[in-house]
C-alpha positions in Angstrom: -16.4 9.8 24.3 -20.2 8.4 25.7 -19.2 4.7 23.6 -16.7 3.1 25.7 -15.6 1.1 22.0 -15.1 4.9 20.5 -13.2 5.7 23.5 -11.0 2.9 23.0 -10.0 3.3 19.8 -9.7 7.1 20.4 -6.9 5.8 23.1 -5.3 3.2 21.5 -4.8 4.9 17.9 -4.5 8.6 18.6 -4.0 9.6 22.0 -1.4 6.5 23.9 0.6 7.7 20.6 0.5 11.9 21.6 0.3 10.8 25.2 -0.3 13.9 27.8 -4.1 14.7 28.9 -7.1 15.6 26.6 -10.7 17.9 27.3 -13.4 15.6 27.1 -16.4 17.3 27.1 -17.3 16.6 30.4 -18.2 18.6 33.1 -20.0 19.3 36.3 -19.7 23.4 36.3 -23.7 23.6 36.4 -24.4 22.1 39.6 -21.2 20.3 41.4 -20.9 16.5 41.3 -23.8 16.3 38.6 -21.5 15.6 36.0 -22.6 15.7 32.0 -21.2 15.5 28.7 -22.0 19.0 26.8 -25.1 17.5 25.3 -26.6 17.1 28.1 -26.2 13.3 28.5 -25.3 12.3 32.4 -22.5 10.0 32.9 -22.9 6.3 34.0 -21.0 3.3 34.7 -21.4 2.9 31.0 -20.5 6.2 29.3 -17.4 7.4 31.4 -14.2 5.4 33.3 -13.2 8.2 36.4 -9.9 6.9 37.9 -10.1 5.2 41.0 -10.6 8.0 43.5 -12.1 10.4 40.8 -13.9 12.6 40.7 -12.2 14.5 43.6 -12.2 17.9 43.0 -7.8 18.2 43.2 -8.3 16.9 46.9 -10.7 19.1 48.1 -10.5 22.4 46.1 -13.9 22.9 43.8 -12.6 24.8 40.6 -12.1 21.0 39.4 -15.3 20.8 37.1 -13.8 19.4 33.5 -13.0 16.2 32.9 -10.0 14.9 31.1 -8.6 11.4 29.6 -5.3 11.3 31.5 -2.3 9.2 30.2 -1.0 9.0 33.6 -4.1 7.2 34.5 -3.6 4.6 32.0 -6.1 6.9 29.8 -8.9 6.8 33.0 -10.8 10.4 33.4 -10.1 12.6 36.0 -11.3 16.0 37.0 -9.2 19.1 36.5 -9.6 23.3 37.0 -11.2 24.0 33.4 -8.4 26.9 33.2 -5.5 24.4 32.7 -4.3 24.4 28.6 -4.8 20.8 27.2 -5.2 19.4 23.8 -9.1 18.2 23.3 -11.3 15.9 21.5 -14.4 16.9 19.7 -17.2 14.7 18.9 -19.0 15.4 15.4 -22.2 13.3 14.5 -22.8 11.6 11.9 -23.9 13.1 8.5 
């Protein structure tokens, strides 16, 4: 989900179809508001699209430390409690 053209297509053939929310791989559980993919790789302007207003931590609480792409946010990221069920997206590389 780091290559905003992989993250496109991901939205616009598989998940505006399914619609809902989707794990991302991202999250900031290690130290809060340092947020990384699982790799290791930190976001930038480049490599994520928060919603406007995002991250926010639900509006204040701090058990929101996993990012999601969220259909009600026109497919934007925003951060959720890494307890709620969602469907998820894993990235494989290359062989």
């Amino acid at each position: 989900m780091q290559d905003p053209i992989v993250r496109r297509r991901l939205v616009d053939f598989l998940l505006r179809p399914q619609g809902g929310a989707f794990w991302i791989g991202l999250t900031d559980l290690d130290v809060e508001g340092e947020w990384k993919y699982i790799d290791g790789v930190a976001i930038t302007d480049s490599n994520s699209n928060f919603n406007p207003n995002e991250p926010n931590n639900l509006g204040g609480s701090n058990d929101a430390n996993c990012a999601v792409i969220k259909e009600y946010y026109g497919f934007r990221m925003d951060d959720i409690d890494c307890g709620a069920l969602r469907n998820s997206i894993c990235e494989k590389s290359r062989i």
